[in-house]
C-alpha positions in Angstrom: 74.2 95.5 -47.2 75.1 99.2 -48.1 73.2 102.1 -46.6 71.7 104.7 -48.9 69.8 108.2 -48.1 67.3 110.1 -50.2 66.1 113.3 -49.6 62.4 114.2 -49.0 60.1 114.4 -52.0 57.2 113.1 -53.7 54.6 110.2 -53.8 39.8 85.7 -47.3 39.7 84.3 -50.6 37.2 82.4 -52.9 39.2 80.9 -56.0 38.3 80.8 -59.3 40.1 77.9 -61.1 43.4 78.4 -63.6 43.5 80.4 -66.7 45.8 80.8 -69.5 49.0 82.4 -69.9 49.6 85.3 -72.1 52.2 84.6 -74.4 52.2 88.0 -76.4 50.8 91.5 -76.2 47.5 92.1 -77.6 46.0 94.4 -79.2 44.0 97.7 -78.3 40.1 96.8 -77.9 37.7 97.9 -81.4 37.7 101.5 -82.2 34.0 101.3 -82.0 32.7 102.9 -79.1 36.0 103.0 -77.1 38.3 106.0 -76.7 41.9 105.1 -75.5 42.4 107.8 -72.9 45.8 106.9 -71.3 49.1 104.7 -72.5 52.5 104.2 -71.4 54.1 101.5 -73.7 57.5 102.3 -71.7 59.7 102.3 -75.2 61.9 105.4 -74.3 64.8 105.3 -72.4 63.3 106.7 -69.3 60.6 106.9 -67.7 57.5 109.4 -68.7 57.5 111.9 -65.6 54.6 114.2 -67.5 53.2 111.0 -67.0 54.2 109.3 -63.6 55.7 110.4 -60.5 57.9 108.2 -58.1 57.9 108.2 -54.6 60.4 108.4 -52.3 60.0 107.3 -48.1 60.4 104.4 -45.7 56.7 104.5 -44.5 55.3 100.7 -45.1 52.2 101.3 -46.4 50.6 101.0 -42.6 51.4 96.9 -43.9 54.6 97.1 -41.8 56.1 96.9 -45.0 60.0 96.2 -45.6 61.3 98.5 -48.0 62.0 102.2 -48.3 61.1 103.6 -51.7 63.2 105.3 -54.1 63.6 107.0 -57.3 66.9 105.9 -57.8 67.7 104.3 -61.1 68.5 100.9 -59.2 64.7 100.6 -58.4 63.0 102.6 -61.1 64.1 102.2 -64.6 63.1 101.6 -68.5 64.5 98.2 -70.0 64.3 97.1 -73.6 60.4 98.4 -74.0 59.2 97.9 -70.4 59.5 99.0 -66.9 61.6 97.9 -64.4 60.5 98.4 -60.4 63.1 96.2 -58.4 63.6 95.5 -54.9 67.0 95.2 -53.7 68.5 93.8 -50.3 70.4 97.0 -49.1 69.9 98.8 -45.8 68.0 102.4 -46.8 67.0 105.7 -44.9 64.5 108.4 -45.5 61.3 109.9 -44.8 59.2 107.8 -42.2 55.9 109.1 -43.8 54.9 109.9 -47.8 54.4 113.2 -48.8 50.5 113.0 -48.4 50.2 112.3 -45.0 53.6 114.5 -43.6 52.4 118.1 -41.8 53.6 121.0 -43.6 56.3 123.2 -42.2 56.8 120.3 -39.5 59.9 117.4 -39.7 59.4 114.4 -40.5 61.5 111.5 -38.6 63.3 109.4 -40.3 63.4 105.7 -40.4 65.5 102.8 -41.6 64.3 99.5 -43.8 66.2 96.8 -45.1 65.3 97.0 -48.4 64.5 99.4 -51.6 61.9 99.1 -53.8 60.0 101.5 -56.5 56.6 102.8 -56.7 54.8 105.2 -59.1 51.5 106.8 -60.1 49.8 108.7 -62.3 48.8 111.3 -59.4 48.9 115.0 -60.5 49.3 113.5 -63.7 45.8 111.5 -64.9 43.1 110.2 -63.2 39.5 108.8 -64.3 36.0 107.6 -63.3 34.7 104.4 -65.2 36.8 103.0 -67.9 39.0 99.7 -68.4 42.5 99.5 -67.2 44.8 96.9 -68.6 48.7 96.3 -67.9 50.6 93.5 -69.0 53.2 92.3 -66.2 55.4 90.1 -64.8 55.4 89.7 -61.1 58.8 87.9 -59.6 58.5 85.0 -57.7 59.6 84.7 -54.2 58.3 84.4 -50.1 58.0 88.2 -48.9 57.1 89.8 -52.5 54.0 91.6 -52.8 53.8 93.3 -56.2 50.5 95.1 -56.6 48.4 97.2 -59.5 45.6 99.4 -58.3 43.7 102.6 -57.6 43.5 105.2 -55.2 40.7 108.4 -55.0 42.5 111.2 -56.3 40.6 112.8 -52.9 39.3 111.8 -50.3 35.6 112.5 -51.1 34.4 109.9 -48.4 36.7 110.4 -45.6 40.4 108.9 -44.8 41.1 105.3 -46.2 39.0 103.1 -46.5 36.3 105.5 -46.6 36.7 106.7 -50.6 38.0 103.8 -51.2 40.2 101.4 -53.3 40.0 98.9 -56.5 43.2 96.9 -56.3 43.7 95.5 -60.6 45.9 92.5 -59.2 47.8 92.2 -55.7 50.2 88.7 -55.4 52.2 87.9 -52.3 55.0 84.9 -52.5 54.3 83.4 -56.0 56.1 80.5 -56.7 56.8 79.3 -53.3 56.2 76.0 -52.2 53.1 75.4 -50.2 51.4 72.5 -49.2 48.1 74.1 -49.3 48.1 75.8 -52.5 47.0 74.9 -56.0 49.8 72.8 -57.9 51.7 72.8 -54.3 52.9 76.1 -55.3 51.4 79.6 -54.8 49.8 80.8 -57.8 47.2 83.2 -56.7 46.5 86.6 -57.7 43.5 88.3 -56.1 41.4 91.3 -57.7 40.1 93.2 -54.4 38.0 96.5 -53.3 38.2 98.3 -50.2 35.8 100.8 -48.5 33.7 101.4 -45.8 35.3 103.2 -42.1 38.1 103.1 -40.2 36.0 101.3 -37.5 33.6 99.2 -40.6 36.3 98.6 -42.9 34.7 96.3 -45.5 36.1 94.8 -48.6 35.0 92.6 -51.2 37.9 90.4 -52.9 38.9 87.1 -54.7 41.6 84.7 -56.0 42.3 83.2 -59.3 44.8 80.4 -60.0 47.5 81.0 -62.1 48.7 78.1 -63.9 51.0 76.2 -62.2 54.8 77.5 -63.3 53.4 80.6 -64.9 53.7 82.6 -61.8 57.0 84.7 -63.6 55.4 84.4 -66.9 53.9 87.8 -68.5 49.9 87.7 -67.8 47.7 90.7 -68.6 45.4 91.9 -65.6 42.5 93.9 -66.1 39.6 95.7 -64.3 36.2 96.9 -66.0 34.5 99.6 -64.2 31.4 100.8 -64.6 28.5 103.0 -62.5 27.1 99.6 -61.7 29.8 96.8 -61.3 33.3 96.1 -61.3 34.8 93.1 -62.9 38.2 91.6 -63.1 40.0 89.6 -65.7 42.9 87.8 -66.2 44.3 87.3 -69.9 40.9 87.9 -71.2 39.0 85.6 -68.9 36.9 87.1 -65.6 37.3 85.6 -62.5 35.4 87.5 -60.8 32.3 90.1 -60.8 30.9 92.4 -58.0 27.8 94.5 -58.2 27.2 98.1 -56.9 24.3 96.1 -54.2 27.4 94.4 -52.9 29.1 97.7 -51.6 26.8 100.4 -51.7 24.0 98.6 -48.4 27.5 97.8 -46.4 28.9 100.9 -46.9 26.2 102.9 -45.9 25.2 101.4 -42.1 26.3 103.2 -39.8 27.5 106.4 -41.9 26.1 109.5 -43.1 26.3 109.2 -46.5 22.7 110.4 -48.1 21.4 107.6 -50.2 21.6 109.6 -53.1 25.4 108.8 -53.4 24.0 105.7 -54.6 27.4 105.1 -56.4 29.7 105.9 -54.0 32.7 106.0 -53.0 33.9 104.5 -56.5 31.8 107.3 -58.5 34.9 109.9 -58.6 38.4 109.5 -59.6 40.7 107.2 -59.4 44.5 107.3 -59.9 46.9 104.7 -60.8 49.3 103.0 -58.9 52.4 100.5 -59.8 54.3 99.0 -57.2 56.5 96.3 -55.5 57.0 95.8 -51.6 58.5 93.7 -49.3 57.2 91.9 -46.4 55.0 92.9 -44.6 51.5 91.4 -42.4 49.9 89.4 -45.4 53.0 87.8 -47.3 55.5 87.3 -44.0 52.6 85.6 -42.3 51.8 83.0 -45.2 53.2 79.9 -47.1 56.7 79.9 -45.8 56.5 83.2 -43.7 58.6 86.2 -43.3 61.1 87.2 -46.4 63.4 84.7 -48.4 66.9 86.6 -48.8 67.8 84.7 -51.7 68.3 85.6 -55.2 67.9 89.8 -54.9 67.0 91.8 -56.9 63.4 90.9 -57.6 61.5 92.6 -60.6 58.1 93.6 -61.3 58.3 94.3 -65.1 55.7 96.1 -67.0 55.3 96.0 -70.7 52.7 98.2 -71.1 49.4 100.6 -69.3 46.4 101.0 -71.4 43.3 102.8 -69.8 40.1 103.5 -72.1 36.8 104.9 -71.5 33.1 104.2 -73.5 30.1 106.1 -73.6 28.2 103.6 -72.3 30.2 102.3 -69.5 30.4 105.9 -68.5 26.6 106.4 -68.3 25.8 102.6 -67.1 23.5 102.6 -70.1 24.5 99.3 -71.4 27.8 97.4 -72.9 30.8 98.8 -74.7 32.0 96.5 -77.6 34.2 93.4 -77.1 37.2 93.0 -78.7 
């Protein structure tokens, strides 16, 4: 393994049963009522940074994460129309926080990981409140990968995390492993989860859906529909799974101060998006075959495309936008 150093700059389960694979991209949803209000199809040589900014630190994501993040091209790159953010098996130092949560004018420590990855997000850049969110992957396969597409409160309305909460679009750990216990005897599951409550009342509702068996490394298309009222998830076009503002808004409020007037909250402001690949960490290393398979480095989480669109009437909670 080589060492590399960056400098300091930005940043359970209920299953549904398997769906089908994705075999092309498809196309936008009707005109009619929908407004397309963000889109990276990735076709340039590099990638958008009007549009995306990488991160750059060691911190694990409070997972106890594996990898430092980089910008570098080796983790964060734009290959023949898609995105590239791979994890490589090389020793890396830097920053042992993210920009957000360093003091400012004091040093941060820095720390060591044994591998890079990439992350981005739209922060600074675009954010929204209600809308659908589609991006058509490919998650790698592999014991210790964690590939995840999600959301984070552009602030923190609510309080720290969990508090203003989070809508993960897909998270997967250790697709494609052998396992005994899962679905086909190989893990196939990606889960569509949402996070909020308090530090000490941390609640979250979330659930699996079966990939079929040997499409784990295939191209899917995840999705989240979000509305004043409910939040749904779908994988190539079918939902999996379906949670109503009653099953977050009664939780979250025992035991806090929030007035009852936030009747939405905290997923009534905005969001931002998120692309990323770790490594290791509590949830992956501690299931299937546990900790992280060395083998076969670099892994890849490709991305063909990011579509986010908004309708009237999703906006208001007034009724349905169109179907395709």
């Amino acid at each position: 393994m080589k060492t590399i150093w960056f400098p300091l700059c930005l940043v359970v389960a209920l299953c549904g049963g398997p769906i089908r694979v994705a075999t092309a991209s498809q196309p936008a949803p009707s005109a009619s009522g929908w407004k397309q209000v963000f889109s990276d199809e990735f076709d340039g040589k590099d990638l958008d940074r009007t549009q995306w900014a990488t991160y750059e630190d060691c911190w694990g994501g409070g997972n106890q994460e594996r990898q430092c993040y980089t910008a570098r091209p080796e983790n964060v790159s734009i290959h023949d129309g898609h995105l590239d953010l791979t994890a490589r098996f090389e020793k890396a130092s830097g920053p042992s926080l993210p920009l957000e949560l360093r003091t400012p004018g004091a040093e941060t420590p820095p720390t060591s990981k044994p591998f890079t990855s990439g992350k981005i997000s739209t922060l600074g850049a675009f954010s929204m409140t209600y809308g659908r969110i589609e991006v058509r992957a490919r998650a790698p396969i592999g014991q210790g990968l964690w590939p995840a597409i999600w959301l984070l409160p552009e602030k923190n309305a609510y309080g720290p995390w969990p508090g203003s909460g989070e809508i993960d679009v897909m998270e997967a750990v250790n697709l494609g492993v052998n396992c005994s216990s899962c679905f086909g005897g190989r893990e196939n599951n990606v889960y569509g989860t949402i996070h909020y409550g308090s530090n000490m009342h941390h609640q979250m509702q979330q659930k699996a859906v079966q990939l079929p068996k040997g499409s784990e490394g295939d191209w899917h298309i995840y999705r989240v529909d979000w509305t004043p009222n409910d939040i749904s998830w779908f994988v190539d076009d079918r939902t999996y799974y379906h949670v109503k503002l009653s099953n977050w808004r009664d939780t979250l409020q025992k035991g806090t101060t929030l007035a009852p007037a936030l009747k939405n909250a905290p997923f009534d402001r905005p969001f931002y998006l998120i692309l990323n690949l770790a490594v290791g960490g509590l949830w992956p290393e501690s299931h299937d075959q546990g900790g992280v398979a060395l083998q076969d480095f670099p892994k890849t989480l490709a991305v063909d495309w990011v579509r986010v669109y908004e309708c009237e009437a999703m906006r208001s909670g007034a009724g349905d936008c169109p179907s395709r």
